[in-house]
TIRO-2110 file (N, C-alpha, C; in Angstrom, 1 decimal):
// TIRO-2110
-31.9, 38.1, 41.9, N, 1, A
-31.8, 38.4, 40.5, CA, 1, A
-32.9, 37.7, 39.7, C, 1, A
-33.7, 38.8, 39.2, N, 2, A
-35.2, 38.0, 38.2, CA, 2, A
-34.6, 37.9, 37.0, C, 2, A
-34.6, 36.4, 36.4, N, 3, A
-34.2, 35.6, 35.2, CA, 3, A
-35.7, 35.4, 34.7, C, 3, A
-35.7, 35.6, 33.2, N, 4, A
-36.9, 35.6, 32.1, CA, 4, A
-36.4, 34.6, 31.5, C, 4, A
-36.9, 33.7, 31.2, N, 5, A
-36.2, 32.9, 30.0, CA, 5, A
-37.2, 32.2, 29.0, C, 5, A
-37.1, 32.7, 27.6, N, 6, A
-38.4, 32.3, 26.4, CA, 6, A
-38.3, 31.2, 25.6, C, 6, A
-39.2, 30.3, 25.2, N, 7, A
-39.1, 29.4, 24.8, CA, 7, A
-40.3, 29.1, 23.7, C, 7, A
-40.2, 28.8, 22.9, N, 8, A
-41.5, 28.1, 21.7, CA, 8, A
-41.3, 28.9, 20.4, C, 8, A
-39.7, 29.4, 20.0, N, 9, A
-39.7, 29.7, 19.0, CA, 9, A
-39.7, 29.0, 17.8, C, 9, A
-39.7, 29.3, 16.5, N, 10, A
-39.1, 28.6, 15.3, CA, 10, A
-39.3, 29.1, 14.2, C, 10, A
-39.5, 27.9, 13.1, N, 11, A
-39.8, 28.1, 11.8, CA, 11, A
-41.2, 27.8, 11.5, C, 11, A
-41.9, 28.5, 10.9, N, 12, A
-43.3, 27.7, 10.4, CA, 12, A
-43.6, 28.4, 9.6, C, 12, A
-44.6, 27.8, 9.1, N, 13, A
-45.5, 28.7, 7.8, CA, 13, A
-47.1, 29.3, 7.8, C, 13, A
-46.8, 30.1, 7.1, N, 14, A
-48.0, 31.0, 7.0, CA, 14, A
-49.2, 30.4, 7.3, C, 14, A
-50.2, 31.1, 8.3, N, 15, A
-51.2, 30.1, 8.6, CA, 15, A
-51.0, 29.2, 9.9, C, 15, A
-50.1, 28.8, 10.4, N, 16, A
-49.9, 27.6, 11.2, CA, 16, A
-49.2, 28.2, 12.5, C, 16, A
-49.1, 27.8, 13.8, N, 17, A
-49.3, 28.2, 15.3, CA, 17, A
-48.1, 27.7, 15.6, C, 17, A
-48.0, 28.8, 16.7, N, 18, A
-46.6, 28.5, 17.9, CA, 18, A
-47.3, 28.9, 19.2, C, 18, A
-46.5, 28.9, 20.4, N, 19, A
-46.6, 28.8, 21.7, CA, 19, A
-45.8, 29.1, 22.2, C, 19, A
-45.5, 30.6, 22.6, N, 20, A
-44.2, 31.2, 23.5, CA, 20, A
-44.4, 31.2, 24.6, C, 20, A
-43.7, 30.1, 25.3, N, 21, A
-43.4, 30.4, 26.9, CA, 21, A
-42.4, 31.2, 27.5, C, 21, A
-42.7, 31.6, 28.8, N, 22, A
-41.9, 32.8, 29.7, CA, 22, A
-41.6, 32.4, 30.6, C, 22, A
-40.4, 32.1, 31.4, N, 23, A
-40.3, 31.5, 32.7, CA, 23, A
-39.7, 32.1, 33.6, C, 23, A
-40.4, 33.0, 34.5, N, 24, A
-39.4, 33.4, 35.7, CA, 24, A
-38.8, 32.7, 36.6, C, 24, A
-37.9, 32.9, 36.8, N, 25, A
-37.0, 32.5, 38.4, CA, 25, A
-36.2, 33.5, 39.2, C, 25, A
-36.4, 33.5, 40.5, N, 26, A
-35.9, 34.6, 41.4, CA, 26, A
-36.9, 35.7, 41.7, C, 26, A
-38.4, 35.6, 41.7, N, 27, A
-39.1, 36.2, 42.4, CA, 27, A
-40.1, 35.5, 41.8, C, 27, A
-41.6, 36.1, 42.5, N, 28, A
-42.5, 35.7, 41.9, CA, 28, A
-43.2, 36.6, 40.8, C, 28, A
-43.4, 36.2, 40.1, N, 29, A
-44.3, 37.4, 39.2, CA, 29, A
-46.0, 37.5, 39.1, C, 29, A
-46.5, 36.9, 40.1, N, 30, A
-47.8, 36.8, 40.5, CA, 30, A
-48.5, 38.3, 41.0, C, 30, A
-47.5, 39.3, 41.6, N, 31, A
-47.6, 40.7, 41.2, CA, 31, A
-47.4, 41.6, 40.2, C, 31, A
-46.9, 40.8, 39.1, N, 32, A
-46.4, 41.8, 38.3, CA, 32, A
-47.0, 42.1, 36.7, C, 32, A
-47.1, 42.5, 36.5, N, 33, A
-47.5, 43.0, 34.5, CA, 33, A
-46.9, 41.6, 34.2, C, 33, A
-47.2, 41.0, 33.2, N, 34, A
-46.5, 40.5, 32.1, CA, 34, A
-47.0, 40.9, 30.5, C, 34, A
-45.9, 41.1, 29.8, N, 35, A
-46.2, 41.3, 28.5, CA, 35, A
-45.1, 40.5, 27.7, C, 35, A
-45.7, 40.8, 26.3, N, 36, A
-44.9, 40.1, 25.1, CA, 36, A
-44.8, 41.0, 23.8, C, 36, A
-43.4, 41.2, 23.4, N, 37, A
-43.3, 42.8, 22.7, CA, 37, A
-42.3, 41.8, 21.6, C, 37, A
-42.1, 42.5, 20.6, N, 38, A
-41.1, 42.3, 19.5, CA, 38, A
-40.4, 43.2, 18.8, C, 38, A
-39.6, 42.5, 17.8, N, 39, A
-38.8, 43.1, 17.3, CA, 39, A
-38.1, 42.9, 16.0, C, 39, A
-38.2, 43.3, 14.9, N, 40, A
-38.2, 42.6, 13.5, CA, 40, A
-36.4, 43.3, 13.1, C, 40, A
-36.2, 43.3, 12.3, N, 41, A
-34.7, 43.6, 11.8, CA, 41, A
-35.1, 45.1, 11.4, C, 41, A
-34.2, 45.8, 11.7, N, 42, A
-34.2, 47.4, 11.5, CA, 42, A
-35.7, 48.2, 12.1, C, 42, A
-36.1, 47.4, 13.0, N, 43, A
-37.6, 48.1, 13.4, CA, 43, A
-37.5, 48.6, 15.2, C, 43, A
-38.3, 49.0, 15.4, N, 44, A
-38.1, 49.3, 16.7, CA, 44, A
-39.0, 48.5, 17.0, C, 44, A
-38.4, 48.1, 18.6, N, 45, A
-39.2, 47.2, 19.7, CA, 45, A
-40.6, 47.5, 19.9, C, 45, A
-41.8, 46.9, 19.2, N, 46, A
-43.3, 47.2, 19.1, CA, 46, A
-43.8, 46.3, 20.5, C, 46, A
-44.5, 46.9, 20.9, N, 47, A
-45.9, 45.8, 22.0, CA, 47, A
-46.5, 44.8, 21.1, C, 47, A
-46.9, 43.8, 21.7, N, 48, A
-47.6, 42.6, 21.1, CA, 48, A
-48.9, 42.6, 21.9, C, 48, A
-48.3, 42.3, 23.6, N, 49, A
-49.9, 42.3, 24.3, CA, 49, A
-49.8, 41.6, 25.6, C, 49, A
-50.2, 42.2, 26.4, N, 50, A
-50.1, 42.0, 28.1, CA, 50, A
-51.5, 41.6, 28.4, C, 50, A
-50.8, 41.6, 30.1, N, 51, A
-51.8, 40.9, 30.9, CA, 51, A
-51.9, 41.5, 32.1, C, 51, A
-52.6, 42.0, 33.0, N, 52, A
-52.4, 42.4, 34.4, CA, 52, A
-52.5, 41.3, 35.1, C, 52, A
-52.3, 41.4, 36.3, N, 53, A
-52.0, 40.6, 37.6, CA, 53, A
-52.8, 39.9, 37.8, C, 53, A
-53.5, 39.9, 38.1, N, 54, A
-55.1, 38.7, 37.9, CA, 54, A
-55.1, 38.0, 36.8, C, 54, A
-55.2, 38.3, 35.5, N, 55, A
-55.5, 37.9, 34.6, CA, 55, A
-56.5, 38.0, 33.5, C, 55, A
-57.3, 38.8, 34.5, N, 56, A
-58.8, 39.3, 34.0, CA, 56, A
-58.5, 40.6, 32.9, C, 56, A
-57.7, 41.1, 32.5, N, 57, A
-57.2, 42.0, 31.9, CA, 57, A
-56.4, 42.4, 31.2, C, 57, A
-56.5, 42.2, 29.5, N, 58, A
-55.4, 41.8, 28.1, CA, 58, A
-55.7, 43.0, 27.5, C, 58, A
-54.9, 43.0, 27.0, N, 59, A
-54.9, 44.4, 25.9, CA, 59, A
-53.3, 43.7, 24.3, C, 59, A
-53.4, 44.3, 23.8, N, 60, A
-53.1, 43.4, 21.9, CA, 60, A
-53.1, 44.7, 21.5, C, 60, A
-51.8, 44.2, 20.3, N, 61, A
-51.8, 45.3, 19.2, CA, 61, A
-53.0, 45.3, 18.4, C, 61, A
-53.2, 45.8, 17.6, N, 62, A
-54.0, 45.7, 16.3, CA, 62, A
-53.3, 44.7, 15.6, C, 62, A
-52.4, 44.5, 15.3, N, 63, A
-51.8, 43.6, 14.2, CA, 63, A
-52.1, 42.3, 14.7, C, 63, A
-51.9, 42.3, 15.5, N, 64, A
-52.3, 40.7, 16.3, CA, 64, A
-53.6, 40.5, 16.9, C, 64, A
-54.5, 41.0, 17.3, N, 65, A
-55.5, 40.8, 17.8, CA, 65, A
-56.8, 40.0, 16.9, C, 65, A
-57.1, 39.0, 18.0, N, 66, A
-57.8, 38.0, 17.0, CA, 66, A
-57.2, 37.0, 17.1, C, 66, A
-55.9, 36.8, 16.7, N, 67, A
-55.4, 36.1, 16.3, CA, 67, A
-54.1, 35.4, 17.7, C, 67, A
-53.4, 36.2, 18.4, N, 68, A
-52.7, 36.1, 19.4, CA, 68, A
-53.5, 35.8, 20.5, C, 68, A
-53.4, 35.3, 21.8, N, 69, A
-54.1, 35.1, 23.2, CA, 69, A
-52.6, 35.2, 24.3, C, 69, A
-52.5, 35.6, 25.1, N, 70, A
-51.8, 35.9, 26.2, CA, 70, A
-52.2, 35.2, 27.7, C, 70, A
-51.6, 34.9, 27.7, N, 71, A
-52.0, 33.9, 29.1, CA, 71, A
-50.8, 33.7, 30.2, C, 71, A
-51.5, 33.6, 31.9, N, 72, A
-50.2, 33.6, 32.6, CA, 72, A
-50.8, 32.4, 33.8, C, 72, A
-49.8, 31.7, 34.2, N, 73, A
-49.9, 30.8, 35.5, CA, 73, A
-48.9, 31.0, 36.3, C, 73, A
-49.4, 31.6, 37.1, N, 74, A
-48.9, 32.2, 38.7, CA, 74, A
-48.3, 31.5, 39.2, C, 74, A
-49.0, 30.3, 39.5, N, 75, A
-48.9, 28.8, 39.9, CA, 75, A
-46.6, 28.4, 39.4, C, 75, A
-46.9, 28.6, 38.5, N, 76, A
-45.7, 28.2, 38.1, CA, 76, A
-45.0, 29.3, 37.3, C, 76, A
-45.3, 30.2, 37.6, N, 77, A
-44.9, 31.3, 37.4, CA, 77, A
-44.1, 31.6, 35.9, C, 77, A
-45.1, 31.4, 35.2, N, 78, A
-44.8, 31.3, 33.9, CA, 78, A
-46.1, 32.2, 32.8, C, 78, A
-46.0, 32.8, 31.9, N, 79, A
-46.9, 33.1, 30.9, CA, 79, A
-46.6, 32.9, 29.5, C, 79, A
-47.8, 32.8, 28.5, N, 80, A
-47.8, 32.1, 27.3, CA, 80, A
-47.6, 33.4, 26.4, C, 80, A
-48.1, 33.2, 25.0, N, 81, A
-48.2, 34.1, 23.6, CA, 81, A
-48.9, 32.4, 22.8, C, 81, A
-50.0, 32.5, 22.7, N, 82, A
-50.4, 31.6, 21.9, CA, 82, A
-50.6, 32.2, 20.6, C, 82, A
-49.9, 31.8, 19.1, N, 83, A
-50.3, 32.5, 17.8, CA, 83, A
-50.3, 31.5, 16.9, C, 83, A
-51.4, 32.2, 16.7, N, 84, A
-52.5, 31.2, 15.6, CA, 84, A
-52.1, 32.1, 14.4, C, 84, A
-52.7, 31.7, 13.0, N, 85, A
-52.8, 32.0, 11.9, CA, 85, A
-51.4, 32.8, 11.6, C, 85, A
-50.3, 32.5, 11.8, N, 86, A
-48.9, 33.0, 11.7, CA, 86, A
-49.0, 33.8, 10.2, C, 86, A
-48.4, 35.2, 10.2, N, 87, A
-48.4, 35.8, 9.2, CA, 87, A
-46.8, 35.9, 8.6, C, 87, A
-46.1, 36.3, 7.6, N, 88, A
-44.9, 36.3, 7.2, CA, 88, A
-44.6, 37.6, 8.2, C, 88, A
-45.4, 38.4, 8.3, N, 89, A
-45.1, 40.3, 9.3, CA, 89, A
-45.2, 39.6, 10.5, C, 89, A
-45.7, 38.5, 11.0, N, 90, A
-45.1, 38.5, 12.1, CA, 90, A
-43.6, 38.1, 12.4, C, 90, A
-42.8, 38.2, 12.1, N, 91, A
-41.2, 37.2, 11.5, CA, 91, A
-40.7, 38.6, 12.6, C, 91, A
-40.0, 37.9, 13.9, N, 92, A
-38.9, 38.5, 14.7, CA, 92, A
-38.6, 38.2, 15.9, C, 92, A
-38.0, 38.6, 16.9, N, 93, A
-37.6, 38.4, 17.8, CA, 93, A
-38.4, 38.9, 18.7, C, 93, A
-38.9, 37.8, 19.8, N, 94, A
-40.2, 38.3, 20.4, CA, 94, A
-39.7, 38.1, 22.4, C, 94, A
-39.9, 38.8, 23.1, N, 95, A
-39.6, 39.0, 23.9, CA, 95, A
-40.5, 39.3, 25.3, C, 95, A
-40.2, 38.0, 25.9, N, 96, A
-40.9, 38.4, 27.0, CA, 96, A
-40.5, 39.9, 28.6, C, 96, A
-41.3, 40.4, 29.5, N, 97, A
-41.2, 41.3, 29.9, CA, 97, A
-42.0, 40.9, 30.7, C, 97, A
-41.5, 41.9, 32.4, N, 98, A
-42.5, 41.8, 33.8, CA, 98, A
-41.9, 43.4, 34.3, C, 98, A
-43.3, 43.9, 34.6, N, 99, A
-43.1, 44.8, 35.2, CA, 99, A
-44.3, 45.4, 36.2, C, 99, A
-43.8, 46.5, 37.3, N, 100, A
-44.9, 46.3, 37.7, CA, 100, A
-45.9, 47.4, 37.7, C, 100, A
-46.1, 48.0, 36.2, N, 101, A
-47.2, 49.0, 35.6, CA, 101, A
-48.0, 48.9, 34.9, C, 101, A
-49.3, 48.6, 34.5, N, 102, A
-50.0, 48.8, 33.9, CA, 102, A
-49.8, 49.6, 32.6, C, 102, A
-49.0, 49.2, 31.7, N, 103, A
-48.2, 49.8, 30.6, CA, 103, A
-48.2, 49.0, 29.2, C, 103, A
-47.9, 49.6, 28.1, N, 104, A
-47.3, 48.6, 26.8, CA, 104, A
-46.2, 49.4, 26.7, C, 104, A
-45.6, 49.9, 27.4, N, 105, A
-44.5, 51.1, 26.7, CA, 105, A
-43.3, 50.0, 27.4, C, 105, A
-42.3, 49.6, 26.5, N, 106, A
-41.4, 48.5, 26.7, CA, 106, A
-40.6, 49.6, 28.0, C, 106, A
-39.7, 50.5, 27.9, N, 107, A
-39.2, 51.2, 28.7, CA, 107, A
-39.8, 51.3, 29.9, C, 107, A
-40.9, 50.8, 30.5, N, 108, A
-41.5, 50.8, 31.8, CA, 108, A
-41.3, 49.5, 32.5, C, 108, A
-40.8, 48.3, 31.7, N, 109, A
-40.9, 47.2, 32.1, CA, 109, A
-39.4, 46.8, 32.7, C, 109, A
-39.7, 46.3, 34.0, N, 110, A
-38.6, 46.2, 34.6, CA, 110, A
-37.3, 44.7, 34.2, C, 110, A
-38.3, 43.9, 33.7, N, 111, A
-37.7, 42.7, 33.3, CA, 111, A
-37.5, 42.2, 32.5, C, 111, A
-36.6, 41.4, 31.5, N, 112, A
-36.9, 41.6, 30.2, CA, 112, A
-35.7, 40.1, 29.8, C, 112, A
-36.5, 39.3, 28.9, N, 113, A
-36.2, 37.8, 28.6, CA, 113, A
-35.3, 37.8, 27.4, C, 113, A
-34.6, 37.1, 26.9, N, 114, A
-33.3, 37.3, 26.0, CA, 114, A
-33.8, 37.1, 24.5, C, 114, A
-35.2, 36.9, 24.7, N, 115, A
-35.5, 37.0, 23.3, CA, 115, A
-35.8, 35.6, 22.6, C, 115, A
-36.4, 35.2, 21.3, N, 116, A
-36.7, 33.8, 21.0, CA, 116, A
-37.7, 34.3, 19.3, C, 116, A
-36.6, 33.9, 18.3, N, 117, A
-36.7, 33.9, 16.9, CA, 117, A
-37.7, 33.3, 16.4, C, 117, A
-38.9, 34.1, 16.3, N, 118, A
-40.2, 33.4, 15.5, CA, 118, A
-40.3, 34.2, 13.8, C, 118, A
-40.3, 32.7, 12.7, N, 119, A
-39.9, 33.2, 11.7, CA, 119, A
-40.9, 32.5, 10.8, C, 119, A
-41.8, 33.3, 9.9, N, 120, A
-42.7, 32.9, 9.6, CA, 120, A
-42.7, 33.0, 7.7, C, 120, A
-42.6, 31.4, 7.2, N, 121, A
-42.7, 31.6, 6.1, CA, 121, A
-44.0, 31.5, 5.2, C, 121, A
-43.6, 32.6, 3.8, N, 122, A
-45.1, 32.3, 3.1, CA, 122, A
-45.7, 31.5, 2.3, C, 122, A
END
């Protein structure tokens, strides 16, 4: 059983940085996609931005790009969401994902983390 479990949410303010961690347990995910997708109140579940299996390979929304970095350690089988310059539109529940396609389409992703409330005041 592959457990996702997210961590580095909160409160902050416009302008100022968080750090969402992803932690698997029960396989490794050194094969697998990782991404980071969200989800705001009455919106549908958007992509944020992945990584392929190596590492050598990110792709970002528009809305975030610039400003978000994605990062994964194999090693400990864990990946990041570094966000800088926190906007108020960024405000929701943000969710980590492993899967094993080269995808942003949330429905392709086999794995999927319980979620973690990033809420950004202006």
């Amino acid at each position: 059983q592959v457990q996702l479990v997210e961590s580095g949410g909160g409160l902050v303010q416009a302008g100022e940085s968080l750090r969402l961690s992803c932690a698997a347990s029960g396989r490794t995910v050194s094969d697998l996609v990782l991404g980071w997708f969200r989800q705001a109140p009455g919106k549908e579940r958007e992509f944020v931005a992945r990584i392929a299996w190596s590492g050598s390979s990110t792709i970002y929304a528009d809305s975030v790009k610039g400003r978000f970095t994605i990062s994964r350690d194999n090693a400990k089988n864990t990946w990041y969401l570094q966000m800088n310059s926190l906007k108020p539109e960024d405000t929701a529940v943000y969710y980590c994902a492993a899967g094993p396609r080269l995808t942003i389409i949330p429905r392709l992703y086999d794995y999927w983390g319980q979620g973690t409330q990033v809420t950004v005041s202006s």
